[in-house]
N, C-alpha and C positions, 0 to 999 in steps of 0.2 A: 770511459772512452767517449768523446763527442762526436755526436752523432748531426754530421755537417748537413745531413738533406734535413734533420728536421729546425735547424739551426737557419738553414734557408729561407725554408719556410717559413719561417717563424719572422727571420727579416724583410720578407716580402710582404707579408700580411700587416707589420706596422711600416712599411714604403707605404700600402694602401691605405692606410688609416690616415695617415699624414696628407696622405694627397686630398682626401676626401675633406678633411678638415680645411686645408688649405682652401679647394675649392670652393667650400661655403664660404668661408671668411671673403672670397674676392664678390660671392655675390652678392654678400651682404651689402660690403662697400658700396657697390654699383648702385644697389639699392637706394643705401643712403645720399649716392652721387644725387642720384635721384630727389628723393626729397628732398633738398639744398637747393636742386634748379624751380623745382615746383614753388619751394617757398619764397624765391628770391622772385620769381615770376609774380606772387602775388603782393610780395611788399613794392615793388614796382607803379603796377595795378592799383594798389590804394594809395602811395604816394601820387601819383599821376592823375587818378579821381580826385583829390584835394585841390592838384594843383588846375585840373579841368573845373572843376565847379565855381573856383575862386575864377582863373580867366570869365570864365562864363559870365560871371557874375559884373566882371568889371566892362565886360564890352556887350552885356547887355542880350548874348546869345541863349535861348532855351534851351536847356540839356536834360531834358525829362528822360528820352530815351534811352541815351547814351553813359550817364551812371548804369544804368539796369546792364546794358550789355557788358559789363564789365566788372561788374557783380558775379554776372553767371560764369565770368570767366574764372574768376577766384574761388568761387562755390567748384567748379568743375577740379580746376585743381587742387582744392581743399581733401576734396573725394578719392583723386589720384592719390596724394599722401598718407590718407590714411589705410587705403588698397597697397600701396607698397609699404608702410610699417608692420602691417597685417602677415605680410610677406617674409617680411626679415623678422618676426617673431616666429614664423612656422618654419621656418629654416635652422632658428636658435632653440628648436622646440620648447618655446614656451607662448604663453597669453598676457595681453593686455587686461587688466583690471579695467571695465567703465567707467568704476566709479572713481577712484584713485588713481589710475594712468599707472598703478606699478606691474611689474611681469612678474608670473609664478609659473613653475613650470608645466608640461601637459598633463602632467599626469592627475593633477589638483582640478577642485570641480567649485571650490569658494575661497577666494583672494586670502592669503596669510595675514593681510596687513588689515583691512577693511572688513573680511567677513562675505564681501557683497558674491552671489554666484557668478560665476566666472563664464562665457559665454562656451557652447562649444566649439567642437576643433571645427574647421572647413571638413567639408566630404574629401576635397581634390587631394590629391596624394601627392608629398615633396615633389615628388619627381612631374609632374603634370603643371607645377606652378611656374606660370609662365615668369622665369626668373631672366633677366639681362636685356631685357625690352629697353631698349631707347627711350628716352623723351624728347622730342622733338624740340628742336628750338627755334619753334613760330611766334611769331609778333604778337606783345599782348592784345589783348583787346583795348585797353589803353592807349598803345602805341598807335594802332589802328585811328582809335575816337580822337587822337590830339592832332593826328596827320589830316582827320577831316575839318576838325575845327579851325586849325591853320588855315586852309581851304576855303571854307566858307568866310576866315577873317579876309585873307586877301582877295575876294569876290567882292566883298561889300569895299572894301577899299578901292578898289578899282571901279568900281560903280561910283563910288563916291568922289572917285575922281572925275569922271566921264561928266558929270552933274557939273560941277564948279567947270570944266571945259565947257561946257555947250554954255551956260551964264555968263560964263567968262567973253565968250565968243559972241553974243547974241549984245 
């Protein structure tokens, strides 16, 4: 005879399993949304330094400062990505190898593949990691340095016009 409450139960408990599954897999995503926009933000950032230093270069402007700020920006979100892969490996319960970049699971304390010791877990507990946090989507620091450099080209333009007026005029 089948016994429907425990047949119930039984299907309620894999409804939860499944949800729970589910629900990792959507944070994971997010995650990875995540470091997609972080990374895009930094090839940006260095295409835009290239293309700032070569301006720089052809109109004569200083840009000592201005690489630097924009360096820290890519270093910042270099730090972001690797905080959110950190993430979506303690979610997938396993670890990053240092030295080979492969994952082995938590339970392991030296990478299968390399040998190297494997670091430990975080203190913070699944549940405590601040999982589905936004990345904002503010202006590189790039975008920033090219908006001034612009600036400062049609400053000088404009002065340089004012000049040939008043010669012109005089």
């Amino acid at each position: 005879m089948i016994n429907f409450d425990d047949l119930g139960k039984k299907l309620g408990e894999t409804v939860d399993n499944v949800s729970a599954m589910a629900g990792k897999s959507i944070e994971i995503q997010k995650l990875r949304n995540q470091v997609r926009n972080l990374e895009r933000g930094n090839a940006l950032d260095i295409q835009s330094l290239g293309r700032m230093v070569y301006q720089g270069f052809l109109d004569g402007v200083k840009l000592e400062d201005k690489p630097g700020e924009i360096c820290e920006g890519i270093k910042s979100r270099e730090e972001g990505i690797e905080e959110l892969l950190n993430k979506i490996a303690l979610l997938k319960g396993v670890r990053t190898c240092p030295k080979c970049g492969k994952t082995a699971s938590k339970e392991m304390v030296y990478c299968p593949y390399c040998g190297t010791e494997l670091p430990p877990l975080p203190e913070e507990d699944l549940e405590e990691a601040e999982v589905g946090e936004e990345v904002t989507e503010e202006p590189t620091v790039a975008e920033e340095v090219a908006e001034e450099v612009v600036e400062e080209a049609a400053q000088a333009a404009t002065e340089e016009a004012l000049e040939e007026t008043e010669e012109w005029a005089n």
